[in-house]
C-alpha positions as CSV (number, residue, x, y, z in Angstrom):
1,X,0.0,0.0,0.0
2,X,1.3,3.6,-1.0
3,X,2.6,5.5,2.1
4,X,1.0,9.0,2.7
5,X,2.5,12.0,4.9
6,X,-0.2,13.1,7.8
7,X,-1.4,16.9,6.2
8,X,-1.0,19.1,10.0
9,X,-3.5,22.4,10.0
10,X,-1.9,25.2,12.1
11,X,-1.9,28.9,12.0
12,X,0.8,32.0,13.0
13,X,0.4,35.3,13.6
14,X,2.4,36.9,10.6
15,X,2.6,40.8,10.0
16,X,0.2,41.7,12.1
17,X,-2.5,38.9,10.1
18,X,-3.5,35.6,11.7
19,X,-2.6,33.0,8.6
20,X,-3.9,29.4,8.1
21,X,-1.9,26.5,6.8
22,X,-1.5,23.3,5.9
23,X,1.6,21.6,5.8
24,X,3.1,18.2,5.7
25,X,6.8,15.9,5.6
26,X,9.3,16.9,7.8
27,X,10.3,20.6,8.6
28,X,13.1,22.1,6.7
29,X,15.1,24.2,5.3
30,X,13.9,23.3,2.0
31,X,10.6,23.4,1.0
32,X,7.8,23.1,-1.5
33,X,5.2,26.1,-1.5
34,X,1.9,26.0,-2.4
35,X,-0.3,28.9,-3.1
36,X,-3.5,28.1,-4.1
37,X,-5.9,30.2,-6.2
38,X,-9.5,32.4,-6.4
39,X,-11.6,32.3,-4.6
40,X,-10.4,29.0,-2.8
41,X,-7.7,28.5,0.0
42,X,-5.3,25.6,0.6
43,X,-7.9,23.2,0.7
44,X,-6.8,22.8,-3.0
45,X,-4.2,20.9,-2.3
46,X,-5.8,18.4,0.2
47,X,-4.6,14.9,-2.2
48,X,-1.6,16.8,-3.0
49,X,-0.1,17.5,0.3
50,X,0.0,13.8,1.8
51,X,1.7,12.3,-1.4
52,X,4.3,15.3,-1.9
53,X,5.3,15.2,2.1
54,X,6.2,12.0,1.8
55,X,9.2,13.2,-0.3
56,X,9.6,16.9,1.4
57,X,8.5,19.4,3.3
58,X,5.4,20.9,2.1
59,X,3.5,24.2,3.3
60,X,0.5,25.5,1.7
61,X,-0.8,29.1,3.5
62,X,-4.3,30.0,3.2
63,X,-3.6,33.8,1.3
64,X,-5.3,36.3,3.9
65,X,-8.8,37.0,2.6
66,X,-9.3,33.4,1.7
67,X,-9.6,30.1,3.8
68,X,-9.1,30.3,7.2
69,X,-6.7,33.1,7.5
70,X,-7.9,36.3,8.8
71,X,-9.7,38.3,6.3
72,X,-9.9,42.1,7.9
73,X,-12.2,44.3,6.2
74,X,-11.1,46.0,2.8
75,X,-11.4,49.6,5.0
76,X,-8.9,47.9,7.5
77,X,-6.7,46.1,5.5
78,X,-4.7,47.1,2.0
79,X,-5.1,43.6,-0.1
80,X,-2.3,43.9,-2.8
81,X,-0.6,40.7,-4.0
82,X,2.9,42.8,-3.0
83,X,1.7,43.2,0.7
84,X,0.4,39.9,0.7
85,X,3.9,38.5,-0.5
86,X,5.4,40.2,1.7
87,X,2.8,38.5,4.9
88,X,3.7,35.4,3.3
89,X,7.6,35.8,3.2
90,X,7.1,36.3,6.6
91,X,5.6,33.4,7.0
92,X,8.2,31.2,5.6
93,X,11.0,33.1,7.9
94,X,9.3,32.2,11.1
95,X,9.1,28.4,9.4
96,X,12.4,28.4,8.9
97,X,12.6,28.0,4.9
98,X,15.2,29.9,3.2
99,X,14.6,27.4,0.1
100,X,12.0,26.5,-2.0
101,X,10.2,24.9,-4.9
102,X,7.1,27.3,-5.6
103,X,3.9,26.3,-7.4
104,X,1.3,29.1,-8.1
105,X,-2.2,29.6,-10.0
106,X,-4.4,32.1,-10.8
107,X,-4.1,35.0,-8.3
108,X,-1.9,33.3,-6.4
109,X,0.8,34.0,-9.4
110,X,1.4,37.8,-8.7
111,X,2.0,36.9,-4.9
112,X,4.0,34.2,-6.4
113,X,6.4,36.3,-8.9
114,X,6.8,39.3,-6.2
115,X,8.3,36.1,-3.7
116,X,10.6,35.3,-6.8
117,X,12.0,38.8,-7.8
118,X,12.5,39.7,-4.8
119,X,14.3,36.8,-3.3
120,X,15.4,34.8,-6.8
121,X,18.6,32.9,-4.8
122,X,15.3,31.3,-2.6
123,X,13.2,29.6,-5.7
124,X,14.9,26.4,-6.8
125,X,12.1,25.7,-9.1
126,X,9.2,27.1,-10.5
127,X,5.9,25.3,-11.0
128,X,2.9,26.9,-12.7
129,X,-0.7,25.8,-13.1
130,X,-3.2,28.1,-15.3
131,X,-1.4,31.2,-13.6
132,X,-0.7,33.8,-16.4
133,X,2.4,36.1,-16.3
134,X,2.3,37.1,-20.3
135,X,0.0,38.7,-22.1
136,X,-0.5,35.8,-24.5
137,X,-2.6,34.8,-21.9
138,X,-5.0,37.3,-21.4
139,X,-7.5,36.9,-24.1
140,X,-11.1,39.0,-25.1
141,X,-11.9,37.5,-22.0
142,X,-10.0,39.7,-20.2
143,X,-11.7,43.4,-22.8
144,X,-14.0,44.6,-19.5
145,X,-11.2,44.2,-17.1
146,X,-8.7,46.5,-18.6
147,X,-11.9,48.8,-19.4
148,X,-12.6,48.7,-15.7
149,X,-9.0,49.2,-14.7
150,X,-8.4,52.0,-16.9
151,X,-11.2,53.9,-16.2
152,X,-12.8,52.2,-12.6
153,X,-15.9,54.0,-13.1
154,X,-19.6,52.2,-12.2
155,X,-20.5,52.1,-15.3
156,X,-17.3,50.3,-16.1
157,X,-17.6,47.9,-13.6
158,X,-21.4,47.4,-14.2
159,X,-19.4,46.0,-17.2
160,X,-17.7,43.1,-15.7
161,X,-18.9,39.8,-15.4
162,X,-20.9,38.7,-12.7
163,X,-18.4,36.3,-10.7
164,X,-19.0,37.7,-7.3
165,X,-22.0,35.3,-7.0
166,X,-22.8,31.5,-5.8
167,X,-23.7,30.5,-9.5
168,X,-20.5,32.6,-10.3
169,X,-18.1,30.2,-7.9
170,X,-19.3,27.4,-9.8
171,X,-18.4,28.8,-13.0
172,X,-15.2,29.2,-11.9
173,X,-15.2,25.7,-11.6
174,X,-17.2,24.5,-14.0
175,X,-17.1,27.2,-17.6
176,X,-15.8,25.4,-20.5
177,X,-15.5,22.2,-19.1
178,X,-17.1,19.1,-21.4
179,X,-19.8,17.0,-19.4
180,X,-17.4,14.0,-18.8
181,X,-15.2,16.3,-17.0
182,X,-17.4,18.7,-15.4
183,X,-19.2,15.8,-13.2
184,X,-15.4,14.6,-12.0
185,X,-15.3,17.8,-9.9
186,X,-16.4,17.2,-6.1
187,X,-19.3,20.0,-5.6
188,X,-18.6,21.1,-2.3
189,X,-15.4,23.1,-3.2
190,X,-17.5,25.9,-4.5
191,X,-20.1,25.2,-1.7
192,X,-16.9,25.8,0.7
193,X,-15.6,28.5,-1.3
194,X,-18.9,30.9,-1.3
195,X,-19.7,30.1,2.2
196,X,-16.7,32.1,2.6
197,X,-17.0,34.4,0.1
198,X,-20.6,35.5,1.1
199,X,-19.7,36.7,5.3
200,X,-19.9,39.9,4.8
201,X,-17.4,42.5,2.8
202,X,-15.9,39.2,1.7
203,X,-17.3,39.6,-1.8
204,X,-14.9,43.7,-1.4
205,X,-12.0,41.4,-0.8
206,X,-12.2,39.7,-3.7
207,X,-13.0,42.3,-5.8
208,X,-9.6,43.9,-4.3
209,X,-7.7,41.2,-5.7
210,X,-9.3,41.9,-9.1
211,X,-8.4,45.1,-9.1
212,X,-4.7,44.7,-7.9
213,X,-4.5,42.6,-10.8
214,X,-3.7,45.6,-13.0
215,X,-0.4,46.1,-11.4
216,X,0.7,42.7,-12.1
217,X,-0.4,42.9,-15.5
218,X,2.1,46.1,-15.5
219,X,5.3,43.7,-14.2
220,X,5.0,41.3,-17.3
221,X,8.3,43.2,-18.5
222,X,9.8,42.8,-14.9
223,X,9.0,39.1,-15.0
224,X,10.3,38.6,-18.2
225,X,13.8,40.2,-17.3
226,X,13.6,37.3,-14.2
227,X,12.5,34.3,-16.2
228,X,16.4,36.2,-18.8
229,X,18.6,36.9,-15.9
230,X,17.6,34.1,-13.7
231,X,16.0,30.8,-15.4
232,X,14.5,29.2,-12.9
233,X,13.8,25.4,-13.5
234,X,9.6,25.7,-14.5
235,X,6.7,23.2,-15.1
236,X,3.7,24.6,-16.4
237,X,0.7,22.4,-15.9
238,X,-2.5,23.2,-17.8
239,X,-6.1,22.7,-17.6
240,X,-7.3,23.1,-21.6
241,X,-10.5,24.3,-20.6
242,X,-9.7,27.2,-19.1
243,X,-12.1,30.4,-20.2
244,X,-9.7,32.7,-18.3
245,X,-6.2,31.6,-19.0
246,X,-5.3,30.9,-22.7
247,X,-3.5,28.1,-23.6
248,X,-0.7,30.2,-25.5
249,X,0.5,31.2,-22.1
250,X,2.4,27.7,-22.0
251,X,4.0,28.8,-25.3
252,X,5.0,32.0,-23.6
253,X,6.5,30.1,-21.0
254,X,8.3,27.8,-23.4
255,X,10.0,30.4,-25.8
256,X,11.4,32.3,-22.0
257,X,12.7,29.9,-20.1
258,X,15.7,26.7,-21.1
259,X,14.8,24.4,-18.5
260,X,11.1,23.9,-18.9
261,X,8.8,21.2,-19.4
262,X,4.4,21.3,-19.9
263,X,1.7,18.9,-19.1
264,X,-1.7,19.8,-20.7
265,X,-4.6,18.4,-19.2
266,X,-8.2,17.9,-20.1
267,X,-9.0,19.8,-17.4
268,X,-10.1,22.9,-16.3
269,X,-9.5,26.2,-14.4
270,X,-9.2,24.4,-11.1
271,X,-7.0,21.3,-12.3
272,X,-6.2,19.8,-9.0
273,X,-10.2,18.9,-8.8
274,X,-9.8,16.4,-11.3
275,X,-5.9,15.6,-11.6
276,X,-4.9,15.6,-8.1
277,X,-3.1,12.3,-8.9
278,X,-0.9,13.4,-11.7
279,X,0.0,16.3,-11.1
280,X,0.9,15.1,-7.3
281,X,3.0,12.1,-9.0
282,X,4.8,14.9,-11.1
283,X,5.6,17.2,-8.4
284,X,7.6,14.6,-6.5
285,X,10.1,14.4,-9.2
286,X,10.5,18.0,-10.1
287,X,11.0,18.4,-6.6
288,X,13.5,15.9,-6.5
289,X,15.4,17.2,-9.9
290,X,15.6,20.9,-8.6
291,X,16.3,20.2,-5.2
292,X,19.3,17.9,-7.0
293,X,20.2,20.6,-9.3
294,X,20.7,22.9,-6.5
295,X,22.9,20.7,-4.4
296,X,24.8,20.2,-7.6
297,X,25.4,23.4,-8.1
298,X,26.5,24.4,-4.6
C-alpha cells in the first residue's frame, strides 16, 4: 500500500494577520510552496499535500482574505498581491525555509512572482498551473477588465462579469468544461468557497484582488527580465479548458525559459479537482530534480 504523509493544520500570527496552513513531511530548510488560487484557499491541495510530504517538506498558506486566515475588512486592510507576498515571506521566515520549490495559480501567481523577484537565490524551481504572467494569456476575455482598470468607473464595472455570485463560484469551476469532465469535480469546493465568500465584505475582498490585478499585469516586463537573468527550472501544468487563461500562455512560457517542461490536461480552471493524482506524481520528481540541481550546483 502507497505511504502517505499526515497533512498538520496550524496557523501564526504573521505581520500583524493571523494565517492558516497546511503543511506536511518533515520541517526544513527546503521546502515546497503552495499557493492556491481564487476564490479558494489551501484546501486545493488536500490529495496533494499527503503524497508530496512523503518526499519533502510541504507548506500551503491559506492567502489572507481566503480560507481560514484572517480576512480584515477592505477599509482595514490594504489587499495587494505585494503586501500579501510580503505576509507570506514572513511566514516562511518564522518556518524556517530559506529554500523552495514554488507552485502558483491564478491569483496566487502575482503573490508568487513578487516572492521570486524579490528573493530569486530562494526559488529552486518554479511550477505553474493556469497562472498567467504574459499577455498571450490574457484573451477577449480579459476586454471589460482593462476597461474597468483603466477607467474604474460604475458604469465600467457594471461591465464586468458577474463572478462575485454563488452561480458565479461554480463557474469558476465549471465554464468550459465538457460533461465528462465537469461531473469529475467534487461539488462542495464551490459550496466551501462561497460560504466564505458570502460573510460579509468578503465579496470587497475579492474584488480587491481583481483590481490589484492591473499592477501585475504592468510587471510582465519585470517578469520577463527574471525568467532572462535568472531561469529558474519551471513546469507549467495546464487545464485546456480554461475560459480565463489561454493556452498560448504555455507557449510564452516555453519560448522564455531553457529548463522547462508542460503537461496539458483535459481539465479545467481548477486542475487539482480532477488531476490531483498526476500532477501530485509529477511534483515529487521536479522536486527531486531541482532540489538535485541545487545541491549540484553548490
Amino acid at each position: 500500500m502507497k505511504r502517505a504523509a499526515k497533512t498538520r493544520h496550524r496557523d501564526r500570527q504573521v505581520e500583524g494577520l493571523r494565517v492558516r496552513y497546511r503543511e506536511a513531511g518533515t520541517p526544513s530548510s527546503t521546502a515546497v510552496v503552495l499557493l492556491h488560487g481564487a476564490p479558494s484557499s489551501s484546501y486545493s491541495f488536500r490529495e496533494v499535500l499527503p503524497v508530496l510530504g512523503e518526499h519533502a517538506y510541504v507548506v500551503a498558506p491559506d492567502i489572507p482574505g481566503f480560507g481560514f486566515s484572517e480576512a480584515p475588512p477592505v477599509a482595514e486592510y490594504a489587499y495587494t498581491y505585494e503586501g500579501l507576498s510580503r505576509v507570506i515571506e514572513a511566514l516562511l521566515d518564522e518556518l524556517g525555509v530559506t529554500r523552495y520549490v514554488l507552485f502558483v495559480t491564478d491569483y496566487s501567481t502575482p503573490v508568487g512572482y513578487f516572492l521570486a523577484t524579490r528573493r530569486p537565490e530562494r526559488v529552486l524551481g518554479l511550477v505553474v498551473q493556469n497562472g498567467n504572467a504574459h499577455d498571450a494569456g490574457l484573451g477577449p476575455a480579459w476586454d471589460s477588465a482593462r476597461r474597468f482598470w483603466a477607467d474604474p468607473t460604475e458604469e465600467n464595472r457594471a461591465a464586468l462579469p458577474q463572478w462575485l455570485t454563488f452561480e458565479g463560484t461554480r463557474d469558476t469551476y465549471l465554464a468550459g468544461l465538457p460533461a465528462e469532465v465537469a461531473e469529475l469535480h467534487p461539488p462542495e469546493s464551490w459550496h466551501l468557497d462561497w460560504e466564505r465568500l458570502s460573510r460579509p465584505g468578503n465579496t470587497e475582498v475579492y474584488f480587491q484582488f481583481f483590481y490589484d490585478y492591473r499592477k501585475h499585469v504592468a510587471r510582465f516586463g519585470e517578469i520577463a527580465d527574471y525568467h532572462a537573468r535568472w531561469q529558474p527550472p519551471c513546469m507549467v501544468l495546464w487545464g485546456r479548458h480554461d475560459p480565463a487563461f489561454d493556452i498560448a500562455e504555455v507557449l510564452a512560457y516555453h519560448q522564455a525559459l531553457a529548463t522547462f517542461e508542460a503537461h496539458i490536461f483535459d481539465g479545467g480552471h481548477f486542475l487539482l479537482e480532477t488531476h490531483a493524482a498526476e500532477v501530485a506524481d509529477l511534483l515529487v520528481t521536479f522536486t527531486r530534480d531541482a532540489i538535485e540541481r541545487a545541491r549540484v550546483a553548490v
